[in-house]
C-alpha positions as CSV (number, residue, x, y, z in Angstrom):
1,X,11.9,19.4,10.7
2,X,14.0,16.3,9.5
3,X,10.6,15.7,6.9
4,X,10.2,19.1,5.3
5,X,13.9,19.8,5.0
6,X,15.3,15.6,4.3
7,X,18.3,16.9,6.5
8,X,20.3,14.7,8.6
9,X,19.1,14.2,12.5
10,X,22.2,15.1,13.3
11,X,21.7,18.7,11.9
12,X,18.7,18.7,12.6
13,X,18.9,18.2,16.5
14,X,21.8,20.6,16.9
15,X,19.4,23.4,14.9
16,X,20.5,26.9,16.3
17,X,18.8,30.1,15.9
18,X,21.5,32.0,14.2
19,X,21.7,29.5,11.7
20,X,18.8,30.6,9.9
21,X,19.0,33.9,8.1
22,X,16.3,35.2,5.8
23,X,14.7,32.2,5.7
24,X,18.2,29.9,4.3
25,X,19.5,27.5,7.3
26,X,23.3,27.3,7.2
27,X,24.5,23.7,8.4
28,X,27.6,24.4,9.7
29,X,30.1,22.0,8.5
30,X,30.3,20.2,12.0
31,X,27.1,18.8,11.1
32,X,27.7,17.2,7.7
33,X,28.6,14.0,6.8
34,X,31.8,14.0,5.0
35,X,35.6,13.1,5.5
36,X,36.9,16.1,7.6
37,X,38.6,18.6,5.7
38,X,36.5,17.6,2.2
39,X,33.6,18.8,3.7
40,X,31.5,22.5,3.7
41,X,28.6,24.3,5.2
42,X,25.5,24.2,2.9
43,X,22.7,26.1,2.9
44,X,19.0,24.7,2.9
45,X,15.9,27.2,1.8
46,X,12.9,26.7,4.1
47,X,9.6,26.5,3.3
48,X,6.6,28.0,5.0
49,X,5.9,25.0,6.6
50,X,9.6,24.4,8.0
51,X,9.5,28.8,8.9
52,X,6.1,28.0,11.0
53,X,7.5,25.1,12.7
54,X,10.7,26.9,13.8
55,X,8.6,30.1,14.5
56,X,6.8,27.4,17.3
57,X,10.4,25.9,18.8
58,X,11.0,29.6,19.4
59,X,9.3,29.3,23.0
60,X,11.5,26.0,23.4
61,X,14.1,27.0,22.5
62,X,18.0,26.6,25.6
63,X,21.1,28.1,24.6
64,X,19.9,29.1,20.5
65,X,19.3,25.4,20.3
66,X,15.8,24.7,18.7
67,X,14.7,21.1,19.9
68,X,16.4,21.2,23.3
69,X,17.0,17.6,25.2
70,X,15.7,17.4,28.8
71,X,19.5,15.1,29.3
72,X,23.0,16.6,28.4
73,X,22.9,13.7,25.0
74,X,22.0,14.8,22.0
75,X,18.2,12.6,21.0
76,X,20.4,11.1,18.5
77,X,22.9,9.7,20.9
78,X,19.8,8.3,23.3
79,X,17.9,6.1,20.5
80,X,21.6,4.3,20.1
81,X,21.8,3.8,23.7
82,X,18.4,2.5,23.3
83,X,19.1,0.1,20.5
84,X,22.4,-1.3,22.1
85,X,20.6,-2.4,25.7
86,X,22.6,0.7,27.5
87,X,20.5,2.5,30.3
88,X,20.0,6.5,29.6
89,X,22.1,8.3,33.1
């Protein structure tokens, strides 16, 4: 997903279901980089490709999230623990 939209991981790992409307995906504004309070939700249009792939992390999908984590850490939190020499719990 991060290659056919060139969203941030962060967005993309925290990808819910009702973000996506008639095939637009609403980043929430949690998920954008920015200084707080100068930042806003944008909207990304989705291919066919990006539609087909989240059509497939339907039967994945925990809690509306659509690349759920086996661990309570989102991936992006576990490859920094991985670069810094800290253990995954």
């Amino acid at each position: 997903m991060l290659m056919l939209t060139g969203v941030r991981s962060d967005a993309v790992n925290n990808m819910r279901l009702e973000q996506i409307t008639q095939g637009i995906w609403t980043v929430p504004v949690e998920h954008v980089k920015g200084r707080k309070g100068f930042t806003k939700p944008f909207r990304v249009p989705l291919s066919d490709e990006a539609l087909r792939v989240i059509d497939l992390a339907r039967a994945i999908e925990q809690n509306g999230y659509l690349f759920p984590k086996q661990s309570w850490r989102p991936a992006e939190q576990d490859v920094h623990a991985q670069r810094h020499g800290r253990a995954r719990p």
